[in-house]
Structure formats: structure tokens, C-alpha cells
N, C-alpha and C positions, 0 to 999 in steps of 0.2 A: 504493500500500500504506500510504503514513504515512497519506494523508487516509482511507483505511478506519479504522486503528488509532485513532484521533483522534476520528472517529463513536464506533467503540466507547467508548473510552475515556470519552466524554462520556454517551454512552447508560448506562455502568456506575455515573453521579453520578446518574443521572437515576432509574436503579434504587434505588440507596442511597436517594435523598431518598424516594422510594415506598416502601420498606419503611420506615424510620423514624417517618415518618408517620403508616403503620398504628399502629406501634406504639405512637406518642406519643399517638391519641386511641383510649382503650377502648372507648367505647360504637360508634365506626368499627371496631373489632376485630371486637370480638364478632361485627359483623355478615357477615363476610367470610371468617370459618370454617368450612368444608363436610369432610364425610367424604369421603374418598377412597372409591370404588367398589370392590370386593370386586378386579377385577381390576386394580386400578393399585396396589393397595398392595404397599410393597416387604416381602418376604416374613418380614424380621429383626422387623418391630414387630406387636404386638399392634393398635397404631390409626397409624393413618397421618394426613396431611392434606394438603391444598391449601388454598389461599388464593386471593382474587381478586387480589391484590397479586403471588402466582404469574403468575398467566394474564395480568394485565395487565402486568408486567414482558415478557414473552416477546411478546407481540402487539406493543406499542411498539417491539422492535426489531424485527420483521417489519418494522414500517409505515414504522420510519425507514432501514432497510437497503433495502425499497422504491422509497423519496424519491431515495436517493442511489446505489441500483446496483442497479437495475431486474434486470440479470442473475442476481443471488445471490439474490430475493426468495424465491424455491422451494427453496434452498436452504440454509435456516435451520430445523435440526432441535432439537427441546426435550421437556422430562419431561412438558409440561401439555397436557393438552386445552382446546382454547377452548370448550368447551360448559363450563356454571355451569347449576345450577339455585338460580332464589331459592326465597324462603321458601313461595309459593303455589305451589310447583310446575311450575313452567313452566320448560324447559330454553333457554340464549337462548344462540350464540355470541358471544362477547366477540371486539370488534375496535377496534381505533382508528376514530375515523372521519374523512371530510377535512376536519373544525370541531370545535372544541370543545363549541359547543350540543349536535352532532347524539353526541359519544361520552358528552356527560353523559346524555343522554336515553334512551339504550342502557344505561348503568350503572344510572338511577334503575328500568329494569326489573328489572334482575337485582337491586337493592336493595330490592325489594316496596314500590317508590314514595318510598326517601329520598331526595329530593332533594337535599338539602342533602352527604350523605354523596358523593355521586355526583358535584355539583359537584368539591369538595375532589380527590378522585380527577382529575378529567377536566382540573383547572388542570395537574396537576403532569406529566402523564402528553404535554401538549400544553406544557410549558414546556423553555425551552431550559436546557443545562446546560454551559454551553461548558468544555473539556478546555484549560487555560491553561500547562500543564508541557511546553513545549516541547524538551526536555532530552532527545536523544537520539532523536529523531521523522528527525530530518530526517538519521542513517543506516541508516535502514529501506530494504531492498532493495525493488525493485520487484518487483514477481508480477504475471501475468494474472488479474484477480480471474477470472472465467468458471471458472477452474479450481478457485476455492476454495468449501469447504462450511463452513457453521457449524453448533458446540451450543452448546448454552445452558440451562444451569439457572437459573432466575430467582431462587428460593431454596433454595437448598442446608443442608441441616439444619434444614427446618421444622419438626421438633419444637420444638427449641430457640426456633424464632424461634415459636412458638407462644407457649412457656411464657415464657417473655418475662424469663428472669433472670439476672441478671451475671453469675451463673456461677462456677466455681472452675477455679485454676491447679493445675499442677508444675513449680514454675521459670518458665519463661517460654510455658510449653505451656497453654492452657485446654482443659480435659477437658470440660467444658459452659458452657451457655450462651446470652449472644447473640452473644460473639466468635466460635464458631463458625461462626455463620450467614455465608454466601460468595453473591456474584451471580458466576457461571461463565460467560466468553463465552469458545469455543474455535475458532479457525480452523484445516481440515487442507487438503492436500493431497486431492483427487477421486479424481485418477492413483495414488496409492500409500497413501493414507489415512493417512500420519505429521502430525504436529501440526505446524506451520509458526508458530505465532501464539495466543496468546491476555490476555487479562485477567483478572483476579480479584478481587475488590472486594472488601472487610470492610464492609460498613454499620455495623456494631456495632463498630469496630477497637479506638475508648477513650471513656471517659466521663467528660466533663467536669463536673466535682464542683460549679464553680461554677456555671456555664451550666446543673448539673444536665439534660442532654442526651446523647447517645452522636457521636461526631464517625467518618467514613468512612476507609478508605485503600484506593487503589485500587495494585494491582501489573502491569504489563504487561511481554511477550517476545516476541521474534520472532528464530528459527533459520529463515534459506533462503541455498543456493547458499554454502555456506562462511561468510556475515555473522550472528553472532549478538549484539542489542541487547538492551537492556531498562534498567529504573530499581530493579531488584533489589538493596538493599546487600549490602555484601562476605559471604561466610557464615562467624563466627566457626569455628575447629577444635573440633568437637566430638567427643567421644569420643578426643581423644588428648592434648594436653596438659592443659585443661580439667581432663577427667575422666579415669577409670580406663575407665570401660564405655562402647563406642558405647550410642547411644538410638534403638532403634524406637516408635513412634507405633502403635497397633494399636484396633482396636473392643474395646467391651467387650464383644462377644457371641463373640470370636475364641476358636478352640480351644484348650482350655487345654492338650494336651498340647502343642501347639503353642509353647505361652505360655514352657512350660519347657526344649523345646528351645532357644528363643534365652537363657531367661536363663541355663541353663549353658554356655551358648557364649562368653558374656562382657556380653549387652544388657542394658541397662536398660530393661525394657518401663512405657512409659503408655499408659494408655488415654484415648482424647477422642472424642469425636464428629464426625461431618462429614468426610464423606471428602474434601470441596475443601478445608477448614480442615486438614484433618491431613498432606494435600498440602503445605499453604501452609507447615508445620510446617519439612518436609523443605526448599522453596523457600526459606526464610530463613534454611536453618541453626540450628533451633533443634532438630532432632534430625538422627539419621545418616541414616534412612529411616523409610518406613511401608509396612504391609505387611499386606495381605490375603488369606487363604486361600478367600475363598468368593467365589463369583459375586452377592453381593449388593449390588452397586453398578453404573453404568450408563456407556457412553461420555460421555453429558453432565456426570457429575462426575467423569470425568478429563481429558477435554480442553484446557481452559483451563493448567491447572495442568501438564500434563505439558507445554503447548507454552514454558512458564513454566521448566521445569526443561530443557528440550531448550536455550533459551538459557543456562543457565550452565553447559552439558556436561554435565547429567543424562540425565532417562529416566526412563519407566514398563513395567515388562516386564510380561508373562504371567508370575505367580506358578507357573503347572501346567507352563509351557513352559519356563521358567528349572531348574525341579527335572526336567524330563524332561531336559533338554539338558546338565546336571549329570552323570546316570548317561551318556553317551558322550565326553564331553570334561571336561580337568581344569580347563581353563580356557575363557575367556569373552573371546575375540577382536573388536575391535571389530564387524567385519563381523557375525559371529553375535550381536552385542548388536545392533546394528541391527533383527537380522530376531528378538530375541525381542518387539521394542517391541511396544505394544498400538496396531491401528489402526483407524479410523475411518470408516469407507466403505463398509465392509459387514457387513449384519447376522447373526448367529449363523445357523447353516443347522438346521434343525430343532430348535429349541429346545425343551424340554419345556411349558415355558408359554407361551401369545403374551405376555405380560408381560415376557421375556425374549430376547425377539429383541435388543436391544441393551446383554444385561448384559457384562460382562467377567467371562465367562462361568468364564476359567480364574485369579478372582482376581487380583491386581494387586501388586508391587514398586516403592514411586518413591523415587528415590534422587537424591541431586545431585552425590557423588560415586561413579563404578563401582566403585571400589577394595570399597565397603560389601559390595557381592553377594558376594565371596569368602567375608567374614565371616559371610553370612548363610547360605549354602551350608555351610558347617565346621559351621553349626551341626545337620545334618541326616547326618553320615556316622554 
């Protein structure tokens, strides 16, 4: 399990340096931006997009989870399609390939013949990024990999990482951005679908004024069999000495009456983008929770992050299931918080769209401490 965590962890630099990349050379941008298809797009934006930098983040770990645990290769689920059409039309699958000539020469298709752009790609994508923090690796429980599933979002909040700008704060929360933008790699459980494991990368975390550059930070957790690890700092008390008002984390599209049922209950509501970023919010302690009422977000941008909060005694519940289970009990007994978790193993049973076969369908709650759900529940009688 450490030497799985370890691949990741190193495949999550490996990402960040690919995204950065893109973003440090414009006229490489430009080329690598495609619309999303009518039915991939997620239903809250007007334009959506995918990137090649997408697709090739998510294939690089197929190919290196491949190398290194042939058994999990088929199971390594994500937001992207490896089909790409370049600019003459022609639809090519993206895949690593077992040399670097033969994957550059596969990208300079899908790049309408840039070579040069395709190299660039094809070094970094085939370079090693070895995971040197060994600090806490080595009380990672063992698991039978065979029984575990991965997501992965390769980039999380690609508007932002589209528009490609610094972004604005509240306190220590960025509401937009590129610190929004998150690479997601989530390990669950097969057998019961709970999160066991995940990473979360910031590519964009700070930007170095001098170096004029953006510098990465990766975050990892692992909850199995009673051992829970990670390299997560302590989470300051928020919302009680601090402040006056716990802080929920919410989209800007969330419902407003909504909005005002928590701010009379006592919250201070922001809003931010990126639901793995607003995750990482609650995961740092830099707000109480975050809190979604709609099914417009997907198992691949909670997985990493709730397996991230499952290590320091959090949770991400069913927002529709936490408020049904509400009206028949006063309270939220461990056991019953267990089974509101949101899991990962199976897909929605008739979904209205096929686009949502794997939304989190009844909305989402992620909290680091449970204590929060009571507060947020007061705020609904």
C-alpha cells in the first residue's frame, strides 16, 4: 500500500509539472483547448472544456499504474475520454506509449503536425518525478491492492485553469483562480465503495514573485482497519474561538434560499470554485464544511479528498440523505454516519442523463469535524 501511495504521490508531481507547463507556454495553450461535447458538459456552465493536458494526465496514470500493478490497470476510473480531435479533424485516442518517440509521434497527430509542441509534452509525460517525503509512508496499512478501485480527475476546475488567473481570496479561502485548480487521485474500497486512500495536488498552491512561477503542494491520507495517516497539518479551530460564525464553503450557483438558511443559523457563507479545492478548504481547516445541494459534481471530484478527510475523522455524506435521515432521528450516531457516506462502486441506477451515471446525485456535505452536521441541520428546522 505505501509503494502504491508513493507511485501516486509521485505521478500527482508528475501531473502538476504537466499542467504548469501548459500553462507557462501560451502558444502550447492555445493549442490544447477543445470544447467539450454537448454531452460531457457539466450541466452548471454555459461552456465547459477539456484539455489535452486532461486526457494526458489521466492516461499517464493508467500507463504507470499498469507498469507497476498490472491488476488495478482496468481499474482506474476518470472525467476524460481519450478520444481528442485535432484541428483537421480527425479523432485519434491518446495513450502513453512504451517510448517516448512512438507517444510524441501520437501527440504531433493530435497536434495537426506540431512537433515541437508534442515533443515538450511527450518528455515530461515519460519523465520520472520521484515522491522524496518519506514522512509517515512507512505506517500505511497494508491492503490487497486486487480489491482496490481508482478516480481521478486530472484537472479539477478547468475553467479556472483555462482562464489562467491568480485569482482572489477571503481570508485564507481562494474563491477563483489557478489555486483552485486540484489533480484528484482517489482510492476506494471495490467491496463496500468507502474511500480508503487518496491525494490531492494544488499545481497552482503559491507563486513565487521572484522565480515569477507558480510552485505545487501535494496533500495525501489513508483510513483502513482502525490506522488512519496522512501529512495533513493540525486544522486550526475555526468557527469557535477564532470567530463568532462557523464557515461553509458553497458554489456560486448554490441556492440562494439555501444561502440564507445557513446564514441565519449562525454560517458565514463563501463562495469558491472547484469542488476538490473547496474540499481541500474543509481538509485544512480553513473552513467548518462545504456543502452542496445539487447533483452537479461527480464521484471523481470527491474521492481523493473525502479519502483525505476520512483520515483526520471527517466524511463526505449524501447532502438529500443526511436531510432525509434528519426528519426520523435527532441525532447522527456514528454507525448511521457511516452509512450516510457517499460511495464509490456503483453507478446511479437510472439516471436521467447518461452524463450522470456517476454524479453524487443527492448532492454532497464534507466536513472534518461531525460535530458541524448538527449545526448545519439547526439550520433547516
Amino acid at each position: 500500500m505505501a509503494e502504491l501511495l508513493k507511485i501516486l504521490l509521485s505521478f500527482s508531481e508528475q501531473a502538476g509539472a504537466v499542467a504548469r507547463a501548459v500553462r507557462e507556454e501560451p502558444h502550447l495553450f492555445s493549442l490544447l483547448v477543445e470544447e467539450k461535447g454537448e454531452e460531457e458538459k457539466n450541466q452548471r456552465f454555459a461552456h465547459d472544456f477539456k484539455t489535452l493536458a486532461d486526457v494526458l494526465i489521466q492516461e499517464t496514470l493508467r500507463h504507470r499504474i499498469a507498469q507497476h500493478f498490472p491488476v488495478l490497470s482496468d481499474h482506474v476510473q476518470g472525467e476524460e475520454s481519450a478520444e481528442f480531435t485535432n484541428t483537421l479533424g480527425e479523432t485519434i485516442t491518446v495513450r502513453i506509449c512504451s517510448t517516448q518517440h512512438d507517444t510524441a509521434h501520437l501527440l504531433a497527430k493530435v497536434l495537426g503536425g506540431n512537433r515541437e509542441a508534442a515533443e515538450i509534452l511527450a518528455t515530461l509525460v515519460h519523465s520520472e518525478f520521484p515522491w522524496n517525503e518519506e514522512q509517515g509512508l512507512e505506517n500505511i496499512p497494508d491492503l490487497p491492492v486486487e480489491s482496490l478501485g481508482i478516480w481521478i480527475d486530472p484537472i479539477d476546475s478547468t475553467g479556472e485553469y483555462v482562464k489562467g488567473e491568480k485569482g482572489t481570496a477571503v481570508g485564507k479561502i481562494w474563491q477563483q483562480g489557478l489555486p483552485c485548480v486540484t489533480v484528484l487521485i482517489g482510492l476506494y474500497d471495490c467491496a463496500n465503495g468507502l474511500p480508503i486512500g487518496g491525494v490531492v495536488n494544488q499545481p497552482f498552491a503559491s507563486f513565487d514573485d521572484e522565480k515569477q512561477r507558480w510552485q505545487g503542494q501535494a496533500y495525501w491520507g489513508v483510513s483502513w482497519g482502525g490506522t488512519r495517516v496522512h501529512n495533513l497539518p493540525p486544522a486550526p479551530v475555526i468557527g469557535k474561538d477564532e470567530q463568532k460564525r462557523l464557515v461553509v464553503v458553497v458554489s456560486s450557483s448554490e441556492n440562494s434560499e439555501l444561502l440564507v438558511q445557513l446564514e441565519n443559523g449562525g454560517f458565514t457563507v463563501v463562495c469558491a470554485t472547484g469542488a476538490g479545492y473547496k474540499i481541500l478548504a474543509v481538509i485544512l481547516g480553513q473552513c467548518d464544511a462545504c456543502l452542496s445541494s445539487k447533483g452537479s459534481t461527480f464521484r471523481w471530484d470527491t474521492a481523493a479528498p473525502h479519502a483525505l478527510l476520512e483520515a483526520v475523522g471527517g466524511g463526505v455524506v449524501s447532502y438529500t440523505h443526511l436531510r432525509e435521515h434528519h426528519t426520523l432521528k435527532d441525532t447522527i450516531a456514528a454507525e448511521d454516519l457511516k452509512e450516510l457516506q457517499i460511495r464509490y462502486h456503483h453507478p446511479n441506477p437510472n439516471p436521467p442523463q447518461p452524463g450522470q451515471l456517476w454524479s453524487n446525485a443527492g448532492g454532497f456535505v464534507a466536513y472534518r469535524d461531525p460535530g458541524v452536521l448538527s449545526h448545519i441541520l439547526a439550520c433547516f428546522k
